[in-house]
VEXMAR-500006 format. One record per residue: residue number from 0; chain; residue in three letters; y negated, x negated, z of N, C-alpha, C, O in turn. Coordinates in nm, 2 decimals. Layout:
ATOM seq mol type     nY     nX     nZ    caY    caX    caZ     cY     cX     cZ     oY     oX     oZ
ATOM NUM   A  ALA      Y      X      Z      Y      X      Z      Y      X      Z      Y      X      Z
...
//
This chain:
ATOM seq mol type     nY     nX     nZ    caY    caX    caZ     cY     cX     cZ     oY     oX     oZ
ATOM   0   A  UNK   4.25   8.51  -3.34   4.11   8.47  -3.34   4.05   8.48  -3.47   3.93   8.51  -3.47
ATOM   1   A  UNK   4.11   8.45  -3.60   4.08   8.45  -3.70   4.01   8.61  -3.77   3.95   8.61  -3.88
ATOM   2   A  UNK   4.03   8.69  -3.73   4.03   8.84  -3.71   3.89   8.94  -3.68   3.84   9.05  -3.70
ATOM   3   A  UNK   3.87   8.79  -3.62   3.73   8.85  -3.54   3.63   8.83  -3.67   3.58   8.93  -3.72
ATOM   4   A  UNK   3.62   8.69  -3.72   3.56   8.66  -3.78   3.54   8.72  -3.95   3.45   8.70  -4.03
ATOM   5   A  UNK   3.65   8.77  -3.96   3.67   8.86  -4.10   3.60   8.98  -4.10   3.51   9.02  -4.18
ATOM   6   A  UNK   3.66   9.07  -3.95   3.58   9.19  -3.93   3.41   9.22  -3.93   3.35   9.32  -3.96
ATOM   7   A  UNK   3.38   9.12  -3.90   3.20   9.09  -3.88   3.15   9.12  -4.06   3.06   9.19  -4.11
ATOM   8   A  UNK   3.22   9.03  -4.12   3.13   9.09  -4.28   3.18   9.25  -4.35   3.12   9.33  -4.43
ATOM   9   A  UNK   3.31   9.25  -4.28   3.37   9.42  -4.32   3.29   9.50  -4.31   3.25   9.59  -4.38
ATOM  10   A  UNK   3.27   9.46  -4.14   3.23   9.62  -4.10   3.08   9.61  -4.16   3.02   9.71  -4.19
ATOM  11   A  UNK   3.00   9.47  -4.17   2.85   9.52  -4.22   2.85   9.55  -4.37   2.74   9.60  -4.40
ATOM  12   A  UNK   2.92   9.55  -4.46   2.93   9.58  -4.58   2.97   9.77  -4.57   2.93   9.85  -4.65
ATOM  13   A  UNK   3.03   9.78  -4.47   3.10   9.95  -4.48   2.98  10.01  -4.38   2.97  10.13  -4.36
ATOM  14   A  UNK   2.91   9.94  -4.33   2.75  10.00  -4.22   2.62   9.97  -4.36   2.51   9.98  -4.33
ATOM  15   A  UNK   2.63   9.95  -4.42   2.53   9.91  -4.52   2.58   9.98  -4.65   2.51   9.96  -4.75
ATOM  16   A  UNK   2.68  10.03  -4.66   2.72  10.13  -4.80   2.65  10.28  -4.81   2.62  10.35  -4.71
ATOM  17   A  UNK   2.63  10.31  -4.92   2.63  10.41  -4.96   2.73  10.51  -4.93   2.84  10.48  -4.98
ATOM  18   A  UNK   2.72  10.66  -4.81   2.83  10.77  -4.82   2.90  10.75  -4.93   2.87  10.71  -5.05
ATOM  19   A  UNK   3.02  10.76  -4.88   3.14  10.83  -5.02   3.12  10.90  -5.09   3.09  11.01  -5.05
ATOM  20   A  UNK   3.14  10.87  -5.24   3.07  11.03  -5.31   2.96  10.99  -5.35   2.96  11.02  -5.47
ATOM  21   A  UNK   2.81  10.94  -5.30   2.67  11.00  -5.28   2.65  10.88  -5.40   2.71  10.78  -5.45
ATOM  22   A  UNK   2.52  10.95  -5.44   2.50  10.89  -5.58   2.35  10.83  -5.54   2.26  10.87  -5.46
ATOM  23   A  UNK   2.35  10.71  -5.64   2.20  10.62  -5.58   2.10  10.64  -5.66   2.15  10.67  -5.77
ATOM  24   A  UNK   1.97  10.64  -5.67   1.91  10.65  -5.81   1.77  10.56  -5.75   1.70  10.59  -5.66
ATOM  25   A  UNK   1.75  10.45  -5.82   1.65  10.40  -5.80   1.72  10.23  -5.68   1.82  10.16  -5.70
ATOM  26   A  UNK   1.67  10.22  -5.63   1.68  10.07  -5.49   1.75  10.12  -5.44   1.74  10.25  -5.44
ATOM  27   A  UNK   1.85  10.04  -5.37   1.92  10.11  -5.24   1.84  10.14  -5.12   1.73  10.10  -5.10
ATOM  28   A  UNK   1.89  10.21  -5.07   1.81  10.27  -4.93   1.83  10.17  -4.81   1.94  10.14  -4.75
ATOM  29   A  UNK   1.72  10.13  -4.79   1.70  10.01  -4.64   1.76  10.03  -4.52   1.78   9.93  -4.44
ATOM  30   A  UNK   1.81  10.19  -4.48   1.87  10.22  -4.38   1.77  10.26  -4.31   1.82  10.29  -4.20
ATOM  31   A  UNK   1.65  10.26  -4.30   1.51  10.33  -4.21   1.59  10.47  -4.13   1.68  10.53  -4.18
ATOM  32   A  UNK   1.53  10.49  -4.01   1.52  10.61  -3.94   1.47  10.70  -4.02   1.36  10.69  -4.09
ATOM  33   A  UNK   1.60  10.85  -4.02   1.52  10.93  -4.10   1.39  11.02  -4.00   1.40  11.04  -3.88
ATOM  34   A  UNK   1.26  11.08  -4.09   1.18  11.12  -3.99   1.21  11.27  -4.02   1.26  11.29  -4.13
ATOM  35   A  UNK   1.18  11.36  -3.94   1.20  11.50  -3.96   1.06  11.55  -4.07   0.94  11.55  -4.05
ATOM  36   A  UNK   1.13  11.59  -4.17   1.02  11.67  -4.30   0.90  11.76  -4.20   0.78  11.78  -4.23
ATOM  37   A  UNK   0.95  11.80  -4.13   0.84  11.94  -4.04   0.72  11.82  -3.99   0.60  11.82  -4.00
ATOM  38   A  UNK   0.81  11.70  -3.92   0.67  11.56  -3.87   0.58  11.50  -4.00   0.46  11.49  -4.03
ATOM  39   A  UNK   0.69  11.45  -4.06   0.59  11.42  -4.21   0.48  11.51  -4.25   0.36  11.48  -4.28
ATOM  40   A  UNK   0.53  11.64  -4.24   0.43  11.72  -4.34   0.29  11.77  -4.20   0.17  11.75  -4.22
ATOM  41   A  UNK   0.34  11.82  -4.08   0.22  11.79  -3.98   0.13  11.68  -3.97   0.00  11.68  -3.96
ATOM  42   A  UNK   0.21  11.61  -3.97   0.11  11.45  -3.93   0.13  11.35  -4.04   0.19  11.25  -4.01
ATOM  43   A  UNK   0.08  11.37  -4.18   0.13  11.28  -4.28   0.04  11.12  -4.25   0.09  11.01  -4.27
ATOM  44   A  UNK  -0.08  11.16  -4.21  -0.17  11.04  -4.16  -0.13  10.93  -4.12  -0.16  10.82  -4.14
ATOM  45   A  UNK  -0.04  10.99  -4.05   0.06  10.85  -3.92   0.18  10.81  -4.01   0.21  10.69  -4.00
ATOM  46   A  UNK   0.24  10.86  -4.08   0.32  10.82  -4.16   0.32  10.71  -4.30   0.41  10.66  -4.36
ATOM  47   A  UNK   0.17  10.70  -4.33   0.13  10.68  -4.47   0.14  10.52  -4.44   0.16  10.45  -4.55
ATOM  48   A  UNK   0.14  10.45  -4.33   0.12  10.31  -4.33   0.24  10.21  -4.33   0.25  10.10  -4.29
ATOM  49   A  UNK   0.33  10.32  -4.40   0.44  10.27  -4.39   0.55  10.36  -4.42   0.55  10.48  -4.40
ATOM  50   A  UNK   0.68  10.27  -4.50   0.81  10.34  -4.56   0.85  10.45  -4.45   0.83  10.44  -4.33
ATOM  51   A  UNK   0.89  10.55  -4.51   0.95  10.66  -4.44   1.11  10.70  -4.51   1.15  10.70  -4.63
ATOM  52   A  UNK   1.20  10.74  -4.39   1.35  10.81  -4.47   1.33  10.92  -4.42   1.27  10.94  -4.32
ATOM  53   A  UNK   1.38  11.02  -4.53   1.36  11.16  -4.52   1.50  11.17  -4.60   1.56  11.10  -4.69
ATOM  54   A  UNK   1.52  11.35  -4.50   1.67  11.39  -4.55   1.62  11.55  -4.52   1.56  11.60  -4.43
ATOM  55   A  UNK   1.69  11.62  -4.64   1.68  11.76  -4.66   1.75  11.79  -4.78   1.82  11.71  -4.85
ATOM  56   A  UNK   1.73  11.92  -4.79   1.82  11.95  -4.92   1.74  12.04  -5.03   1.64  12.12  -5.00
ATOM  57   A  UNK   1.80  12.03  -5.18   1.70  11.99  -5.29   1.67  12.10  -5.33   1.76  12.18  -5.28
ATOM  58   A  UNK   1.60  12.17  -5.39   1.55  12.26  -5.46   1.46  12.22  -5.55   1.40  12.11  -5.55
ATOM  59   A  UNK   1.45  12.36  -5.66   1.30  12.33  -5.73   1.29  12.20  -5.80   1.18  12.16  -5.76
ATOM  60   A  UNK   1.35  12.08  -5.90   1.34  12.02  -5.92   1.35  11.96  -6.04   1.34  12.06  -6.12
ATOM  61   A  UNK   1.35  11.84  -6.11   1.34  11.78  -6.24   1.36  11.65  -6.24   1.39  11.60  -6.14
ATOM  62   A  UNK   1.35  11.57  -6.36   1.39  11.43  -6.37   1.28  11.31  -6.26   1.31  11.20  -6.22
ATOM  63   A  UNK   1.14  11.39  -6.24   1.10  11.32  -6.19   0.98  11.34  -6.05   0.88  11.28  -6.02
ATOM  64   A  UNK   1.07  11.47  -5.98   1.00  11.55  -5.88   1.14  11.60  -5.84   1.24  11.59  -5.91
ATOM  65   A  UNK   1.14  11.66  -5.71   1.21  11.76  -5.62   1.14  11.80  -5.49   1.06  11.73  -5.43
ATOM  66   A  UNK   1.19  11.90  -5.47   1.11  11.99  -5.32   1.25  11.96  -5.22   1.36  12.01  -5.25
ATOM  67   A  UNK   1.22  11.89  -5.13   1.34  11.90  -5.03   1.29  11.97  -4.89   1.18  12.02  -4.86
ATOM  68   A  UNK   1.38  11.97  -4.85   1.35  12.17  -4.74   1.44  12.10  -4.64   1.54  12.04  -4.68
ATOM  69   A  UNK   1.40  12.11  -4.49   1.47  12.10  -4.35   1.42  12.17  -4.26   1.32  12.13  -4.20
ATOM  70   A  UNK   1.49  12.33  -4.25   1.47  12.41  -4.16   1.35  12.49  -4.26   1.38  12.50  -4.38
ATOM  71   A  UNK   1.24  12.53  -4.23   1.13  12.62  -4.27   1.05  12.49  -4.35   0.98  12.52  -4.45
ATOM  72   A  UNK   1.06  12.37  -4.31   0.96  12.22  -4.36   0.98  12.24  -4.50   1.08  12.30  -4.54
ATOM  73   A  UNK   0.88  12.18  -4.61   0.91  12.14  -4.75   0.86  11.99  -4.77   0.77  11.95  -4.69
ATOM  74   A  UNK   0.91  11.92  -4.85   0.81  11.80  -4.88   0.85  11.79  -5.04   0.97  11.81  -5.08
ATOM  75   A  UNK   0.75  11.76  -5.13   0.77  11.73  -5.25   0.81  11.59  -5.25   0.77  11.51  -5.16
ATOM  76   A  UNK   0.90  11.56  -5.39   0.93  11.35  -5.35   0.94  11.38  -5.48   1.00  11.47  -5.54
ATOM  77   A  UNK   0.88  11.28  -5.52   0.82  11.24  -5.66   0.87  11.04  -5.66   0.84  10.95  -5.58
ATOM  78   A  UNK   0.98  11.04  -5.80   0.99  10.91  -5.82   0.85  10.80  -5.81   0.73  10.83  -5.79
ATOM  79   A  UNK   0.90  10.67  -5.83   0.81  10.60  -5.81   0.80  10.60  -5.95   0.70  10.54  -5.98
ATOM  80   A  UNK   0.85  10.64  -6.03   0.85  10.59  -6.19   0.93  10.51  -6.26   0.93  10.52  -6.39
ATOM  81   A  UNK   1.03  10.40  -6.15   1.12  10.31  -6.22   1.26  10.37  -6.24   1.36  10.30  -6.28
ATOM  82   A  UNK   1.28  10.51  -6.20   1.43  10.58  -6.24   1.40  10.75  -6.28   1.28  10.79  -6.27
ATOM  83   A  UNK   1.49  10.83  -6.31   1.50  10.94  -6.33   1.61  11.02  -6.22   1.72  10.98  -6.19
ATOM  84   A  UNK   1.58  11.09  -6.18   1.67  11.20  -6.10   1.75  11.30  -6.21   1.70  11.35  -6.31
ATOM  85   A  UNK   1.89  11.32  -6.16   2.00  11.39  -6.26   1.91  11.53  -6.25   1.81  11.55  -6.17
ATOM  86   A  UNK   1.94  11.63  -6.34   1.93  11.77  -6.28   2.00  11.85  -6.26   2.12  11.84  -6.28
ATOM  87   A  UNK   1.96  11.95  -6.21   1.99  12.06  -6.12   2.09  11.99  -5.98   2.22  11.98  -5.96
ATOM  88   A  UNK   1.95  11.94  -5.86   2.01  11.95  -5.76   2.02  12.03  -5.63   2.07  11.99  -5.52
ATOM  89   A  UNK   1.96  12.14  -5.68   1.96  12.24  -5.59   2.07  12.26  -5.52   2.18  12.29  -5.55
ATOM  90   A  UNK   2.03  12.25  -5.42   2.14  12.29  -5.26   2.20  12.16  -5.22   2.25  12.17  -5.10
ATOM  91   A  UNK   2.21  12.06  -5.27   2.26  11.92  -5.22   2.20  11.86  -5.17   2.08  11.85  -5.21
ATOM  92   A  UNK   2.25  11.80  -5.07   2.17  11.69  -4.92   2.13  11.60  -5.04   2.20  11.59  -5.14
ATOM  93   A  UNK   2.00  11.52  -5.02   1.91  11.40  -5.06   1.88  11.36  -4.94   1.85  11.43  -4.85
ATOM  94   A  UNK   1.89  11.23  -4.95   1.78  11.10  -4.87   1.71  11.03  -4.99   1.75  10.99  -5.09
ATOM  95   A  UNK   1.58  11.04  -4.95   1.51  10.95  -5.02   1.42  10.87  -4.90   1.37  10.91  -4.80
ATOM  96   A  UNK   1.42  10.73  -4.97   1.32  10.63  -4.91   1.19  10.56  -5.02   1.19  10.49  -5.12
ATOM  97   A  UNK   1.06  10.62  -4.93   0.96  10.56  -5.00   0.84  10.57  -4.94   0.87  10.54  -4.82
ATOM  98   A  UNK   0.70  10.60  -4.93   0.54  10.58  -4.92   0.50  10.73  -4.91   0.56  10.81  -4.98
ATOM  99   A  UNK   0.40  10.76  -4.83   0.35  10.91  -4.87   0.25  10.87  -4.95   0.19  10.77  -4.90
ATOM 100   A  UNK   0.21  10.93  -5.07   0.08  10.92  -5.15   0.00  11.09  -5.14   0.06  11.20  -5.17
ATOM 101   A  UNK  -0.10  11.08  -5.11  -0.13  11.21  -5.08  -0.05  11.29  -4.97  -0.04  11.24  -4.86
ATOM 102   A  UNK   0.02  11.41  -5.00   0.10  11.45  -4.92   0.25  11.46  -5.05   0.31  11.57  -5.04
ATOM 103   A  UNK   0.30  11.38  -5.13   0.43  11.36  -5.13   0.44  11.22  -5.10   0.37  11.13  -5.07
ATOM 104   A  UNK   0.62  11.27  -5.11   0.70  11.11  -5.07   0.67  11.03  -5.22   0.69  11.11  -5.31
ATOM 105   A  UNK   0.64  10.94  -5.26   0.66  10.88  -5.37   0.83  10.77  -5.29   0.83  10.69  -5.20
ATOM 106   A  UNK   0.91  10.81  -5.36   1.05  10.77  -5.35   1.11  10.62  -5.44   1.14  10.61  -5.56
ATOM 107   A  UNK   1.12  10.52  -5.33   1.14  10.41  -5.45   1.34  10.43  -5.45   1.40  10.38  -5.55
ATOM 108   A  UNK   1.39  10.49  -5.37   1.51  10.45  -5.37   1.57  10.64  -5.28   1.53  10.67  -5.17
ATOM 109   A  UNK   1.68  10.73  -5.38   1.73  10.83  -5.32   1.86  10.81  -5.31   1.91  10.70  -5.34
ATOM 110   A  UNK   1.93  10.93  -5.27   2.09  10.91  -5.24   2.11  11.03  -5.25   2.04  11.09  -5.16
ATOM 111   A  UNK   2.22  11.15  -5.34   2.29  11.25  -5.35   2.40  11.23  -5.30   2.49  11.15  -5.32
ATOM 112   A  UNK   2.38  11.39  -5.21   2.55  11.38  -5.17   2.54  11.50  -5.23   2.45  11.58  -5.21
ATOM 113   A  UNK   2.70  11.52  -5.33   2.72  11.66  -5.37   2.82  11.71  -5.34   2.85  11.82  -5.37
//
């Protein structure tokens, strides 16, 4: 009986981690539904009233900008300003979580997987 009750904070600590490997930069990520980059960048309007997760992979980038790409989609994600991104992450899956300002993501919290 005792078993049950151990498992309940395990498994939300190992559902609430960061991938294996994946590097954080900035807040941790809230766990939000990721939205498809092709929806974001059609319909950024509907998006803006609220946090968005986006996942694609990196190109074109710097300490405080990257272009992430899903399928033919692009979205620029620009820090919020309170961290720096490593360089050269080209070709590596990113999630970032943050706001659209204009048409980028301003990103309070990313995650590299290399």
């Amino acid at each position: 009986m005792r078993h049950r009750f151990f498992l309940v904070p395990v498994l939300s600590a190992v559902i609430g981690a960061p991938v294996s490997g994946a590097e954080l930069y900035g807040k941790p990520l809230r766990g939000l539904s990721p939205v498809p980059i092709e929806e974001v960048v059609k319909d950024s309007a509907r998006h803006r009233a609220r946090p968005i997760r986006v996942i694609g992979v990196a190109s074109a980038g710097d300490a405080e900008k990257l272009t992430l790409s899903e399928g033919k989609a692009t979205l620029l994600v620009r820090t919020d300003g309170s961290f720096s991104l490593p360089g050269n992450l080209d070709g590596t899956r990113v999630t970032a979580e943050g706001r659209l300002k204009g048409n980028d993501l301003v990103a309070s919290g990313v995650e590299v997987e290399r």
